[in-house]
Steps between C-alpha positions, in 0.01 A plus 500: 500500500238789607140406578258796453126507602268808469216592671270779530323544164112465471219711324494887607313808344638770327659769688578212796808343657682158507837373658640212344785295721762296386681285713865334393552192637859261447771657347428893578785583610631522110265744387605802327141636485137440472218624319142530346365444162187438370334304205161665363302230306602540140785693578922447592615480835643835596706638776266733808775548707846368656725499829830461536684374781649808568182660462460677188159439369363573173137533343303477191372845375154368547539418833652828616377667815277203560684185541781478741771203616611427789717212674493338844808387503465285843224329331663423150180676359392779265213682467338716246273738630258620212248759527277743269423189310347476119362263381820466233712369772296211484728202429684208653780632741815297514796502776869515342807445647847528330836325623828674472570255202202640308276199498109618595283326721077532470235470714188349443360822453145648649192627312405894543168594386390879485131563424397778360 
């Protein structure tokens, strides 16, 4: 079993920065790779952007240029550093984390709020 907790979001203008954290807790060592989505009220839960273990990452088009993951490995913990914000990437952010058998593990997720 992998815990996940997430950290880091809060209310920000347009045009400012967040970094959300995830930390892993129990099981981490059997993580394939970790990730970001996001849930927009109203709207599906969609992918922002992914890390392997071996380090390939990959983003959303709408994130592009702006957002960026990166792991601390010593620290079981990975952050997504988001800047240029608009006030569409408002949404609940949520920590994933999948096992080399496929099975997914969520976070609680944290609320991001971009005013315009």
């Amino acid at each position: 079993q992998v815990q996940l907790v997430e950290s880091g979001g809060g209310l920000v203008q347009a045009g400012g920065s967040l970094r959300l954290s995830c930390a892993a807790s129990g099981s981490s060592f059997s993580i394939n790779a970790m990730g970001w989505y996001r849930q927009a009220p109203g709207k599906q839960r969609e992918l922002v952007a992914v890390i392997s273990r071996t380090g390939w990452t990959n983003y959303a088009d709408s994130v592009k240029g702006r957002f960026t993951i990166s792991p601390d490995n010593g620290k079981n913990t990975v952050y997504l550093q988001m800047t240029s914000l608009k006030p569409e990437d408002t949404a609940v952010y949520y920590c994933n984390a999948v096992a080399p058998t496929g099975g997914r593990y969520w976070g609680e997720g944290t609320l991001v709020t971009v005013s315009s």
